[in-house]
N, C-alpha and C positions, 0 to 999 in steps of 0.2 A: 646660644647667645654669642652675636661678635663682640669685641672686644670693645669697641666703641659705647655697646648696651653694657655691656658689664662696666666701664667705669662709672657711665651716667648710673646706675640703677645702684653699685656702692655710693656712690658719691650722697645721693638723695635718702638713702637708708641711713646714711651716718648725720644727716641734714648740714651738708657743707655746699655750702654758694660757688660758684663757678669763680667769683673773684677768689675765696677764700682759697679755694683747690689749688686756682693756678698764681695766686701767690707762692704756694709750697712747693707747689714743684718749680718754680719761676720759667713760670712760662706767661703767655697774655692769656686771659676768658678768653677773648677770639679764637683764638689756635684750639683749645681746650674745647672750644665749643665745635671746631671742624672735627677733633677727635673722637665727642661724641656721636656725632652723628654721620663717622664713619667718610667724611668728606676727604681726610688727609692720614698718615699712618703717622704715629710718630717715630722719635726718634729713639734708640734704643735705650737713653739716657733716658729719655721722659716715659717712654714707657715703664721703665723701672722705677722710678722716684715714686708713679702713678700705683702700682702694683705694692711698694711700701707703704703709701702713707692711706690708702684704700686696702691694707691689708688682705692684698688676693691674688693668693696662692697661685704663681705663675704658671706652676706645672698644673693644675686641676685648667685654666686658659686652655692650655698648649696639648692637653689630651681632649679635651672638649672640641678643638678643631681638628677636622678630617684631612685638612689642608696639611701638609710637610710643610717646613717652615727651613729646616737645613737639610741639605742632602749632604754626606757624605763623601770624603775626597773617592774612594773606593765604589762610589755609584753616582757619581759623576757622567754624562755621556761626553765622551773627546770629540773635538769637531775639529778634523781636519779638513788645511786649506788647499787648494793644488796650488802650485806655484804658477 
C-alpha cells in the first residue's frame, strides 16, 4: 500500500472528513486530497503531523516500501565533472 492509500484508508477507519484531517495538520482538503491519491508527495512536515495524528507507525511505511527512501553519505555514487 503507498502512502497516499494508507493515509486515505487511516483517515476513513477513524471517520475523519478531509476538511477535519487538513485542519489538523493545517494544510487545504485540496493539497490533502492530491496526497491521497498519490498526485503530490508531501512535505516532510506534513507528512509527519499526517503519521501522528492518523497514528501510523512511520517505520512499518518505510519497511513496507521496496523503494530506499535515504541513501547513505558512504553509498552515495560521486559524479565527477572534467574540467
Amino acid at each position: 500500500m503507498d502512502i497516499g492509500e494508507q493515509i486515505k484508508y487511516e483517515r476513513k477507519r477513524r471517520n475523519i472528513t478531509l476538511k477535519v484531517l487538513a485542519e489538523l495538520v493545517k494544510c487545504s482538503p485540496n493539497y490533502l486530497s492530491l496526497i491521497e491519491k498519490n498526485k503530490v508527495n508531501p512535505s516532510a512536515k506534513v507528512l509527519r503531523r499526517l503519521f501522528e495524528i492518523l497514528e501510523i507507525q512511520h517505520e512499518e511505511y518505510l519497511n513496507d516500501n521496496d523503494e530506499q527512501i535515504f541513501v547513505k553519505k558512504e553509498k552515495r555514487t560521486r559524479i565527477v565533472y572534467p574540467n
